[in-house]
N, C-alpha and C positions, 0 to 999 in steps of 0.2 A: 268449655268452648272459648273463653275468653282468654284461655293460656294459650290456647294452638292459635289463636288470633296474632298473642305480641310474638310468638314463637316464628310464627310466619310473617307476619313484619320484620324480625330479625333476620330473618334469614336471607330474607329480599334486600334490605339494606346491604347485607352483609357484600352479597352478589353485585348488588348497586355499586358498592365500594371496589369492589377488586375488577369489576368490567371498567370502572374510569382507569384505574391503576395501569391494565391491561391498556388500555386505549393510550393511557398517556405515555407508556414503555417503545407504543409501537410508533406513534406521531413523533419522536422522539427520535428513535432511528431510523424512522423516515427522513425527517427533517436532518440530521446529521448525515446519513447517506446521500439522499437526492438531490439537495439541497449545495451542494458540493459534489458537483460531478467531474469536471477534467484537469486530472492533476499531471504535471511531467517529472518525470524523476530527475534531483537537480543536486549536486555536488559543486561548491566551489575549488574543490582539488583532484577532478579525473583530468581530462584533458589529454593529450598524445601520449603522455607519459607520468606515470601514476607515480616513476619517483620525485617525478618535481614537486610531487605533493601542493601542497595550497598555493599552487598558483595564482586564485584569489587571495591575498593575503589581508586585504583592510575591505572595511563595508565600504566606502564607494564602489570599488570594484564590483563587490557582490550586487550593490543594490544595482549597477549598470546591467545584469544579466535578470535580474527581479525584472527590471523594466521589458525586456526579452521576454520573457515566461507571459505577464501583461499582451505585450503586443501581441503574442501568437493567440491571444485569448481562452489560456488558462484562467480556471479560478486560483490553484494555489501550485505547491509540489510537495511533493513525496523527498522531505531531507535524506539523504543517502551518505554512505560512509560516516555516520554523524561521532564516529572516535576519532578519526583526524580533524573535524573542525573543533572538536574540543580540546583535545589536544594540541593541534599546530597552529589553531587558525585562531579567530577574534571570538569563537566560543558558539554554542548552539544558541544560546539565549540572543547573542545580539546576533545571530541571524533572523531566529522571530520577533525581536524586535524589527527589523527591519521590514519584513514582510507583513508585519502587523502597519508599519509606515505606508507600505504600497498597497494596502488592503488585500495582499494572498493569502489566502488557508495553506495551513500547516499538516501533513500528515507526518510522525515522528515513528522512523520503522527502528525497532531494536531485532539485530540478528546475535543470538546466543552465539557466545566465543567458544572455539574449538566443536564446530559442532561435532563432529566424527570421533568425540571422545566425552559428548552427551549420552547419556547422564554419569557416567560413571566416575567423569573427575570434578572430586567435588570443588577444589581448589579453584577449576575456572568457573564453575558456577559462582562461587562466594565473590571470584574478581566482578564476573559479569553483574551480579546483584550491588557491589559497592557502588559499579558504574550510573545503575539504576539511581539508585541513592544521591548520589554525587549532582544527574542532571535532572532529575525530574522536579526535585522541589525549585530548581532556580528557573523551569519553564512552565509548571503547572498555571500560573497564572495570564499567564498571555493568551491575551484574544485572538491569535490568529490559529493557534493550535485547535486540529479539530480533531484528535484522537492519538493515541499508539498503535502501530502494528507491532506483535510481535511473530517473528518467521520461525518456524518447524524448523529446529535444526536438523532438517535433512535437504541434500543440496540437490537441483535439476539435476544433477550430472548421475546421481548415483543409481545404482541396478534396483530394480524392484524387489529385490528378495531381500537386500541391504535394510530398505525403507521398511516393510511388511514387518523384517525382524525387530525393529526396534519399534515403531506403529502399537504393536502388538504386546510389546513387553511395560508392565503397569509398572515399572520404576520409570519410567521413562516420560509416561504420564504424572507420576506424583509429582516428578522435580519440574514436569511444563507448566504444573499447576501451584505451586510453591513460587516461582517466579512471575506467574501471573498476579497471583494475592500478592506479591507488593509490589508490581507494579499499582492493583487498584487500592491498596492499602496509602503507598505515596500521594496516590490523585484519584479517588473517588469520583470526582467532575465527569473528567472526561472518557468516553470511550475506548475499550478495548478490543483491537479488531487481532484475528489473526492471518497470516498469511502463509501459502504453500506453494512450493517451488517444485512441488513434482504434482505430478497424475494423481487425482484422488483416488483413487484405486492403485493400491491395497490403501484402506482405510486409515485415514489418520485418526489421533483418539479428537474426539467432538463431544459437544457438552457440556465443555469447560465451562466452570464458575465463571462470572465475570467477562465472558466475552460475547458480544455484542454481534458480531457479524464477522463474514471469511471470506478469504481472499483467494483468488484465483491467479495462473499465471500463463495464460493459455497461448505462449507462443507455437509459431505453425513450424513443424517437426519435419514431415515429407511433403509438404507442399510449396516447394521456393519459391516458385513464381505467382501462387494463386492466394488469395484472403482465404482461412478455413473456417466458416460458420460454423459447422458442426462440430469442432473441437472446441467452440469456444461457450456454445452452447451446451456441450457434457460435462463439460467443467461446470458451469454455472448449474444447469440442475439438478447434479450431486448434491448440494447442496438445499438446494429449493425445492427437494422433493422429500428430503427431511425438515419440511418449513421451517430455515435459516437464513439469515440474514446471507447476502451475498455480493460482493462487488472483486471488480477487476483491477487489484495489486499491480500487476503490469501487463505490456503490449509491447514488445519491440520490433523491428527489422533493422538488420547491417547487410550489406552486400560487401563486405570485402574479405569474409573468413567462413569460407565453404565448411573448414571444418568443424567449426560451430555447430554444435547437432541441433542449435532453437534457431528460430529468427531471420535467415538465410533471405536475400531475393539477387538476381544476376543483374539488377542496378540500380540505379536512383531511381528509375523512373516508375520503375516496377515497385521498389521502395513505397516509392508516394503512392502508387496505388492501391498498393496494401492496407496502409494506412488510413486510407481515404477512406476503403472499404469496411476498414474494423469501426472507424467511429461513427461513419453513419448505419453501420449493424445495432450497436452497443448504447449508442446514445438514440434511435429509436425504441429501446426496450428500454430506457432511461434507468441505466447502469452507474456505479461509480466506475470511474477508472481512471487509469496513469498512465503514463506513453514512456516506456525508456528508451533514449533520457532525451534531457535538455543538448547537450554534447558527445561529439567520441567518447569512447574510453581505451584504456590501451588495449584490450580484448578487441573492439571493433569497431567500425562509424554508425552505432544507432544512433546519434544525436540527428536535431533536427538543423542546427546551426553551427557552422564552424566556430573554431577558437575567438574570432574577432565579433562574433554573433552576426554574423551575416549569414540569410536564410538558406539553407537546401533547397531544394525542389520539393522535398517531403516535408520544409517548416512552411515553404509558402501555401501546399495544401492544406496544413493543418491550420494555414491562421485564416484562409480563404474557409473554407469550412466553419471554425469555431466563431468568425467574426458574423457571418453569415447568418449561423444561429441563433446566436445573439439578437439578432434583427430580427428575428422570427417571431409572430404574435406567440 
């Protein structure tokens, strides 16, 4: 009697043990997620034309459009193209530094090189992994970074039987999961989210060691003029209906390139309302999310502000809104 007693005190500990574990896993990315909700996608070298490249070339500059992301009342942004700021520009690190200066979070997205010849060549994996190597240890320590995303090398644009085929195929998974372990190999700290730029359907491989939560990309498809809840909500609980971590990688609208098959509205004003609509859908369900972007890109005007950071009609909603909420008990 006395052994099934400490048997059963062990076992209860035991449970005791892994229910805080569990608990402390989930406050965790809660606290990481929710805690950091609206990010803008932000490049200091897109602008009218992507070959001027770093247009921002020194941190005053950058830190002037930091102050921009601020005013519209973001919490942080989503680094984008981050191979030309390290290479062209004043480097990744002393952007987060800077951002760590203005008090924004950091989301750091790596998109695997040549994806359309993922997994098969391994040469651009070994580049892509140096790259890994190269910036992580010189940012892992900064306070403003709140995670990595890394993207599903397969791109919005591709056919679904394209994606399905490779989805499907387990070399494709071993090498997504090879570059995930060092990503958390390099930086243990922080979280690993990942992100998908097509239709959850066909199946991406999910499960993955090491990552943390997924990212959605639910721009509106055939609706140009109207906000689409319902696409943005099947995205989301794909995910959440296999009880996973879930937040919104991006949200955009351009009005001036119909042919665009995501993002489409027939003008600013329609723009802003789009937008209007997405974040008070998204941040009532108290969602992460990011807005592409901060500016044009030479692809289209999803920015919220022109080149000289003077607001749209779609930044002045968004700063009337996120300032708004802020205010809110």
């Amino acid at each position: 009697m006395h052994r099934k007693t400490v048997l059963l005190f062990l076992a209860l500990l035991v449970l005791a043990i892994a229910s805080i574990c569990i608990w402390d896993h989930f406050r965790y990315l809660r606290c990481t997620l929710a805690d950091h909700k609206p990010f803008v996608v932000y490049t200091p070298h897109w602008f009218a034309n992507v070959s001027e490249c770093m247009k921002r070339t020194n941190i005053s500059a950058i830190e002037k459009d930091l102050d921009l992301v601020k005013s519209l009342g973001f919490d942080g942004i989503k680094l984008f193209c981050i191979e030309g700021i390290e290479w062209s520009g004043p480097g990744i690190k002393e952007v987060l530094d800077a951002c760590e200066k203005k008090g924004l979070n950091v989301t750091l997205p790596f998109r695997i090189w040549r994806p359309h010849q993922f997994p098969e060549n391994e040469t651009a994996i070994d580049e892509f992994t140096r790259f890994l190597k190269t910036v992580i240890p010189k940012v892992r320590n900064s306070t403003a970074l709140v995670s990595y995303i890394i993207h599903y090398p397969i791109n919005f644009t591709d056919k679904a039987a394209y994606a399905e085929k490779w989805f499907s195929n387990e070399t494709y998974k071993v090498k997504l999961e090879e570059i995930i372990n060092q990503t958390h190999f390099l930086d243990a700290a922080h979280p690993i989210w990942m992100a998908l730029e097509f239709e959850p359907n066909p199946n991406p491989p999910l499960d993955l060691e090491h990552v943390e939560a997924y990212g959605v990309e639910p721009y509106s498809w055939h609706t140009p003029d109207e906000y689409d809840p319902v696409k943005v909500s099947d995205f989301l609980e794909f995910f959440e209906k296999r009880n996973m971590q879930v937040f919104i990688d991006e949200y955009g609208v351009q009005t001036n390139n119909p042919e665009l098959i995501v993002g489409h509205a027939s003008s600013e004003t329609i723009k802003a309302e789009k937008i209007r609509d997405f974040i008070l859908d998204v941040c009532d369900k108290g969602y992460v999310w990011a807005y592409f972007s901060l500016f044009d890109t030479s692809q289209a005007d999803w920015g919220l502000a022109y080149d000289n950071g003077t607001l749209k009609e779609s930044g002045h909603i968004v700063q009337d809104l996120l300032t708004s909420m802020r205010k809110s008990p």
